[in-house]
N, C-alpha and C positions, 0 to 999 in steps of 0.2 A: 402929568400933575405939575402945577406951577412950584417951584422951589426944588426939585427933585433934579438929582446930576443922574448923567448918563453912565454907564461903564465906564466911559473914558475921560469920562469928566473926572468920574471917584479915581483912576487909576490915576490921573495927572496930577489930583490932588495926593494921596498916598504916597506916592512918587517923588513929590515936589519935598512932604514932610522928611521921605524916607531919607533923601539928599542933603537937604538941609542939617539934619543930625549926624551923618558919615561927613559934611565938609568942615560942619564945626568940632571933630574930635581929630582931624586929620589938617593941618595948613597947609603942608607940601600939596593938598590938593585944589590951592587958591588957585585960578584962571582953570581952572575943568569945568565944562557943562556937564550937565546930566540931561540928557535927553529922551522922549518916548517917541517910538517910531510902531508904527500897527504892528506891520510885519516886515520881519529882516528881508535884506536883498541875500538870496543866496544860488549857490550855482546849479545848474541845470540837475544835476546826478548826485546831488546831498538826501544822505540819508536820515539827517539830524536836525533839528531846529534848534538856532542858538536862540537862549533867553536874553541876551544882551552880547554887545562885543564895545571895544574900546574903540576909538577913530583918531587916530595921532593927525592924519593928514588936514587936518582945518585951521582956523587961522589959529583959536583954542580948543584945545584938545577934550573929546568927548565920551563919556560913557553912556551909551545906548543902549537903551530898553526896549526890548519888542515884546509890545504889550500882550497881543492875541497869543503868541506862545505861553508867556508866563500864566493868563488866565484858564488857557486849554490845561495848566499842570494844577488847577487847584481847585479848590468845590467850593470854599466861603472868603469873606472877606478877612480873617483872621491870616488864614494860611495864605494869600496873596499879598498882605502887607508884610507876614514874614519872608517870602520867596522872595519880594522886591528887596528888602533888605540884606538879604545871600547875595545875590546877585550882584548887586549892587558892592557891597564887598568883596567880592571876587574878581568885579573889575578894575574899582580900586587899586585890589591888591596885584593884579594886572601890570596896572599902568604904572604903578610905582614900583618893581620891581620886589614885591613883599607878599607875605601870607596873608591872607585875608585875615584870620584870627587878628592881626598885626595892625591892621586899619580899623576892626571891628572888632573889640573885647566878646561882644556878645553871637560872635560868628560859631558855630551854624546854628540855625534854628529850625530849620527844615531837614530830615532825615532820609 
């Protein structure tokens, strides 16, 4: 259907929103990407799928979304915009040395 976004389209957009809101309540976190990647690289004998992880090693420093895990954890579009929003504050609070609650007043939302 003409005008209609894809999953990854909605999830890039949600994404982009969820970002936008956590970089403008936090400045320490000015030069961070946020980025969406399908599915995380992980090692052969992992028994767990990260929802996201942090990438120090780039030129600026990253938090990544791995979008098919987060969708596989949710059933509607409410509870995927909240999950990105955890997550998202969890890496935050990751990369800056701090509690998610800390970057994110409104952390957790998901149970």
């Amino acid at each position: 259907m003409p005008g209609s976004l894809t999953r990854a389209q909605r999830f890039d957009q949600d994404s982009s929103l969820a970002a936008a809101r956590l970089l403008a309540m936090n400045a320490q976190l000015e030069g961070v990407d946020v980025v969406v990647e399908d599915v995380p690289r992980m090692p052969a004998r992992a028994t767990r799928v990260a929802l996201g992880r942090v990438h120090r090693q780039t030129a600026r420093p990253q938090l990544v979304l791995h979008r098919k895990a987060i969708e596989a954890r949710t059933e509607d579009r409410d509870e995927l915009v909240a999950l990105v929003r955890d997550v998202l504050a969890e890496l935050a609070g990751d990369y800056l040395g701090s509690a998610a609650e800390d970057v994110d007043p409104e952390y957790p939302r998901t149970g």
